[in-house]
C-alpha positions in Angstrom: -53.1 -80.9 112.7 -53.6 -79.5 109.4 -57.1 -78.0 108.1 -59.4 -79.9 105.6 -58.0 -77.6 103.1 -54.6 -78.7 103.3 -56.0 -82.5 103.9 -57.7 -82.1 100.6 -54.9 -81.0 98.8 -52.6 -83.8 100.4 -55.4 -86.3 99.3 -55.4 -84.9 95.8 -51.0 -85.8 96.0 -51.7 -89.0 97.0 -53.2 -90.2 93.5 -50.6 -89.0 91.4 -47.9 -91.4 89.5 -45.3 -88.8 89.1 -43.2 -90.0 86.5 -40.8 -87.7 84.6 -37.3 -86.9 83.9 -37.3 -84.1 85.6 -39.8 -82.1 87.8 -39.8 -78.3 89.0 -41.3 -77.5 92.0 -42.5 -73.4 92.4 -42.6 -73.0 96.3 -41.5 -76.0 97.3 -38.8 -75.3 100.0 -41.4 -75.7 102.6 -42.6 -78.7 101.9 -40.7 -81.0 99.0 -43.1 -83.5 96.6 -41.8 -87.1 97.1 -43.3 -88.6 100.1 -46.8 -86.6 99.5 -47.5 -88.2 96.3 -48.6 -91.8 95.3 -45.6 -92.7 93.5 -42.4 -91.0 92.8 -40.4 -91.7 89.6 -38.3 -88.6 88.7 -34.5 -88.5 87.5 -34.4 -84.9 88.7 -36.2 -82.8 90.9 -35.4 -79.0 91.5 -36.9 -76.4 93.2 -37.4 -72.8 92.2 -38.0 -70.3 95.4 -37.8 -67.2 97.3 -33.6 -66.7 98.1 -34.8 -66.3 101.6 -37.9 -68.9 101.7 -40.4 -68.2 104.9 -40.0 -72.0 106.4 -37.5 -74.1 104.9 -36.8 -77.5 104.6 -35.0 -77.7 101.5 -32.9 -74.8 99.9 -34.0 -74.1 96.8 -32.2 -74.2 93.1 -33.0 -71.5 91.6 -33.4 -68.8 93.2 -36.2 -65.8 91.7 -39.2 -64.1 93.0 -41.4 -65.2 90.4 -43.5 -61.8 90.5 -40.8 -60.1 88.5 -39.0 -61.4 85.2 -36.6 -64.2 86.2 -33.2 -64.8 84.0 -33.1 -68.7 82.9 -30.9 -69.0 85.2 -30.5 -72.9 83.8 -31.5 -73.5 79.8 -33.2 -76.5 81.1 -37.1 -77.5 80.1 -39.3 -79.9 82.8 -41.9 -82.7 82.1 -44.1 -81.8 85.1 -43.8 -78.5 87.1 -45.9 -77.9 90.6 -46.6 -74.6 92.3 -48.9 -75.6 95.1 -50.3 -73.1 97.4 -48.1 -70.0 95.9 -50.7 -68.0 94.2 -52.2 -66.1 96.8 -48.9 -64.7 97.5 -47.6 -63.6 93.5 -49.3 -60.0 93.1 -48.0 -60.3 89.7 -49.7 -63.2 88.4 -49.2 -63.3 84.7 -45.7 -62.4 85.0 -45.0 -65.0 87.2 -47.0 -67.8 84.8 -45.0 -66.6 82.2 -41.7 -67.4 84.5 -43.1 -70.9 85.3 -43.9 -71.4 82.0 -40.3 -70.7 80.4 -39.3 -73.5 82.4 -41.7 -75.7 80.3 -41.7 -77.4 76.7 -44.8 -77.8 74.8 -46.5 -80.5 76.3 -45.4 -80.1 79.6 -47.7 -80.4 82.7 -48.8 -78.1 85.2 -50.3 -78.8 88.7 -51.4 -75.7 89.9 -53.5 -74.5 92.9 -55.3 -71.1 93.3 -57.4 -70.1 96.6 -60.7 -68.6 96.2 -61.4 -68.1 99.5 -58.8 -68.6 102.3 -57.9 -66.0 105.8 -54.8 -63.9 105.7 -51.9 -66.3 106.4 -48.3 -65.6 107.1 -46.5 -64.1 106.1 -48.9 -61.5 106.4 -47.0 -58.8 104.0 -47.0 -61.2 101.3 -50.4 -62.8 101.4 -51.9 -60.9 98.2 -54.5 -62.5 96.2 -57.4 -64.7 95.7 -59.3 -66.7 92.5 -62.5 -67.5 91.0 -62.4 -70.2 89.0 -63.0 -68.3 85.5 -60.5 -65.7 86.8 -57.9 -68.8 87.2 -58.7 -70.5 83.9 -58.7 -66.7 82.2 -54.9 -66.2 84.0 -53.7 -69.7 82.8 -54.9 -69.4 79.0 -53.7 -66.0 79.0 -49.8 -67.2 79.4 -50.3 -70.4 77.3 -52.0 -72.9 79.1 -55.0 -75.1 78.9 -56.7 -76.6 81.4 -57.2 -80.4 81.8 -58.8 -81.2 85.3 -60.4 -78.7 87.7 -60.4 -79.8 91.4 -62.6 -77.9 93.0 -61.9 -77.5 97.3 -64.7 -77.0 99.4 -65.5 -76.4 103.0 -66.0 -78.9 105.6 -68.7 -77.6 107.7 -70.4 -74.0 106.9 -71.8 -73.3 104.0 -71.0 -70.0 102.1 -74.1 -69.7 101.0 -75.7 -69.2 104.6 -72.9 -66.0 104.3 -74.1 -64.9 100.7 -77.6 -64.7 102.2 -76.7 -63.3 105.4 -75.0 -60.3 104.2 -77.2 -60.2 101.4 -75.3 -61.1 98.5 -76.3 -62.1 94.9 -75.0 -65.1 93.7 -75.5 -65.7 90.2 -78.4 -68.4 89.6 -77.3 -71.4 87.5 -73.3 -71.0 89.0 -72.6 -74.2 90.3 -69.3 -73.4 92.4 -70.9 -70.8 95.0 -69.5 -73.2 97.6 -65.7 -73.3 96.1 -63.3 -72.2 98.2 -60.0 -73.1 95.7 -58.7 -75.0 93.4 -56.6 -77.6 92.4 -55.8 -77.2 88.5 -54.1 -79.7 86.2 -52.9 -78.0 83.0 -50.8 -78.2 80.3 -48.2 -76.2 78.5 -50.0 -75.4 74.4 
């Protein structure tokens, strides 16, 4: 059984009409793209992973840590590129927008997704960061791209802001996404 914020993302999949020439997919050895999304109409679909992926259902493509600068190891540009619950594990996060984004023409789309709050996961050593919101929009528009939707993810049950109080945290008055716990980001390539 996977948790509600998985099943959110998953939901999210299932109202997209992927339609492109071709699609990169940053992470997606784990898990591929076709069967989670509404539609599927792509002429190529490649991934770009980890030589040694964690799980692996798929090898990927191209092979580079996206952390450090990756060689185009193909002179090829994508209509729609996914990186889907990689972030918290890039320490280097604008070098590794700038790698994804190599990979893209002008134009080009970006479905990104960025945790804001989310437990320690495997594998453990390479579980590394979390996102506001104005941290993730900051990172994007810092390595070229803009922003078009914003999906926030929330929690299913308890609310983080019993946990502000308790612990006696400030929020900011006014800030609407206190109860945020990622996000699901659809961009595009300027």
């Amino acid at each position: 059984m996977s948790s509600y914020y998985r099943q959110q993302l998953e939901a999210y999949l299932k109202t997209l009409d992927v339609k492109a020439v071709n699609v990169l997919d940053v992470g997606g050895s784990q898990l591929t793209l076709q069967k989670r999304v509404k539609s599927w109409d792509v002429q190529e679909y490649k991934i770009l992973d980890l030589p040694q992926p964690h799980k692996v259902e798929k090898m990927p493509d191209i092979m580079c840590d996206i952390n450090y600068s990756c060689p185009l190891i193909i002179q090829q540009s994508f209509d729609i590129v996914f990186c889907l619950e990689v972030m918290e594990y890039v320490w280097n996060p604008s070098q590794a927008l700038l790698n994804i984004s190599w990979y893209m023409d002008q134009g080009s789309i970006l479905y990104i997704t960025f945790p804001k709050f989310y437990p320690v996961h495997e594998p453990i050593e390479q579980d590394y960061l979390r996102y506001t919101k104005q941290g993730a929009l900051k990172l994007l528009e810092h390595t070229g791209f803009q922003a078009k939707k914003i999906t926030p993810r929330k929690m299913m049950a308890a609310s983080l802001g019993q946990v502000y109080s308790a612990e006696k945290m400030r929020a900011a008055k006014g800030y609407e996404g206190h109860e945020d716990i990622g996000y699901i980001i659809e961009a595009i390539k300027i």
